[in-house]
C-alpha positions as CSV (number, residue, x, y, z in Angstrom):
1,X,12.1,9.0,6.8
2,X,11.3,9.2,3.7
3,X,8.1,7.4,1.1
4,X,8.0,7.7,-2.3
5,X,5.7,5.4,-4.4
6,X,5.0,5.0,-7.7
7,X,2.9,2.7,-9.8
8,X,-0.6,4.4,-10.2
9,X,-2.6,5.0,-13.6
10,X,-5.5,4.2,-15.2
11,X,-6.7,0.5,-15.5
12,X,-9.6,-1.2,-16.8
13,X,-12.4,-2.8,-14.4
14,X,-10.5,-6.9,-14.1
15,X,-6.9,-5.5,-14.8
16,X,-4.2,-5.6,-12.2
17,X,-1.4,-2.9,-11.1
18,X,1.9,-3.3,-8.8
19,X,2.2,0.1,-6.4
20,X,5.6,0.4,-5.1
21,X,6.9,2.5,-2.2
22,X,10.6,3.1,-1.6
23,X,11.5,3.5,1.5
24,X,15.0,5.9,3.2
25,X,15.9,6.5,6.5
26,X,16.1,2.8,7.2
27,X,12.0,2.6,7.6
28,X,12.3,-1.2,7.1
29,X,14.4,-1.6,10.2
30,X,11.5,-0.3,12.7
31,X,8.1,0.3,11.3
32,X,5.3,-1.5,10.3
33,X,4.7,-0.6,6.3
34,X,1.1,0.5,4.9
35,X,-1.0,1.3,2.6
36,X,-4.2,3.5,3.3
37,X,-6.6,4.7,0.1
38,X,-8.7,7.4,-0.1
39,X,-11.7,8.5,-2.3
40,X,-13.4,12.2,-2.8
41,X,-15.4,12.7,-0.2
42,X,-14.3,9.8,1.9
43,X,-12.2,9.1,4.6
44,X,-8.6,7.4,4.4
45,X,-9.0,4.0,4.8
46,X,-6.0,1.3,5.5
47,X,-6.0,-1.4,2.9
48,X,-2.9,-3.3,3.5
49,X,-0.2,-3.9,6.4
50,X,2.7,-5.7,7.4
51,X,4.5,-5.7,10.1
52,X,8.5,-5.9,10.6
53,X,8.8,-9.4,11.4
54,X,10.7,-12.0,9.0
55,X,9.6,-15.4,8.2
56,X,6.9,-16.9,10.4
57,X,6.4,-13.6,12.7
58,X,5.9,-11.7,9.5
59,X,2.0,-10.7,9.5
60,X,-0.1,-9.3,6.9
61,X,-3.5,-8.0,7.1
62,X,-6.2,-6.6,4.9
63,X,-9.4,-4.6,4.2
64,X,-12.3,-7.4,3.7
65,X,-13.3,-5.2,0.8
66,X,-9.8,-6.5,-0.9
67,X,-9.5,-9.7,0.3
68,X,-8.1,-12.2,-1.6
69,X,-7.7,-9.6,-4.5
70,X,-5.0,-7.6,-3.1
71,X,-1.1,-8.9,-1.9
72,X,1.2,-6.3,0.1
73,X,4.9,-7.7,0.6
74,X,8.5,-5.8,1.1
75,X,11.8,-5.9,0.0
76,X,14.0,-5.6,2.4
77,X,17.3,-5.3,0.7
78,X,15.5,-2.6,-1.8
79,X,13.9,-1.3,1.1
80,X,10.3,-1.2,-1.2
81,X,6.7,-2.2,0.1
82,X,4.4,-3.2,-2.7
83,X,0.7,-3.8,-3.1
84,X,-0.4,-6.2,-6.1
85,X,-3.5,-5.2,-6.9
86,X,-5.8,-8.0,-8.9
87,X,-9.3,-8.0,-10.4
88,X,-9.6,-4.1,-9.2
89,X,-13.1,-2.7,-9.2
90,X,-14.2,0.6,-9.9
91,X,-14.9,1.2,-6.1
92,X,-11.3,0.5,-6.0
93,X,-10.3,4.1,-7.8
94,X,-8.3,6.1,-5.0
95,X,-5.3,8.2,-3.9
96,X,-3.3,5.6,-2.4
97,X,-0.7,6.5,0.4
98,X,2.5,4.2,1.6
99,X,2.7,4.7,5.3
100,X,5.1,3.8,7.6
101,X,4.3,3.9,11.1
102,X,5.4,2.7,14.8
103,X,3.6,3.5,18.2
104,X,2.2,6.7,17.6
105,X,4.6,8.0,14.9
106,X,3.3,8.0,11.5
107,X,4.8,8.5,8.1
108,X,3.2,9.2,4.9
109,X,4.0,9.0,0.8
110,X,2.6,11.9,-1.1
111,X,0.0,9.9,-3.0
112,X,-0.5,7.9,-6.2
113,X,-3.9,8.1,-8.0
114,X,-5.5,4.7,-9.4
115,X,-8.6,5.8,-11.1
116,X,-10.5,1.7,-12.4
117,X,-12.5,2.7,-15.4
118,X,-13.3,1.6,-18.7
């Protein structure tokens, strides 16, 4: 398995940015897909996950602290996970990870910085 995302950069306090992660080793087919952030001096923390179900057994959840700002999806033909991020706050500025995990089998993306400043 395989995670590659991209997306990251610099953005002003209000703006918005897409992360994407592609996916190999057909991770769409068995794992639940993540992303986790973390911030010098702070733990990783999960922001956004969705599980492998379709339709009405798909299920999203998210960090309160991104709530209603942030929107995690997948493509399952393109086998990519994405997390729109909207109205991003400086508290928002991270390494953020794609993760794909199932039981107790986890699998990470090498990282993608968002640093929110003006």
């Amino acid at each position: 398995v395989q995670l590659v995302e991209s997306g990251g950069g610099l953005v002003q306090p209000g703006g918005s940015l897409r992360l994407s992660c592609a996916g190999s080793g057909r991770v769409f087919d068995y794992y639940n897909l993540a992303w986790y952030r973390q911030s010098p001096g702070s733990q990783r923390e999960l922001v956004a996950e969705i599980n492998t179900g379709v339709g009405s057994r798909q299920v999203k959840s998210y960090a309160e602290s991104v709530k209603g700002r942030f929107t995690i999806s997948r493509e399952e033909s393109n086998e990519i996970v994405s997390l729109q991020m909207n109205d991003l706050k400086p508290e928002d500025s991270a390494v953020y990870y794609c993760n794909a995990n199932v039981d107790e089998i986890n699998y990470w993306g090498q990282g993608t910085q968002v640093p929110v400043a003006s």
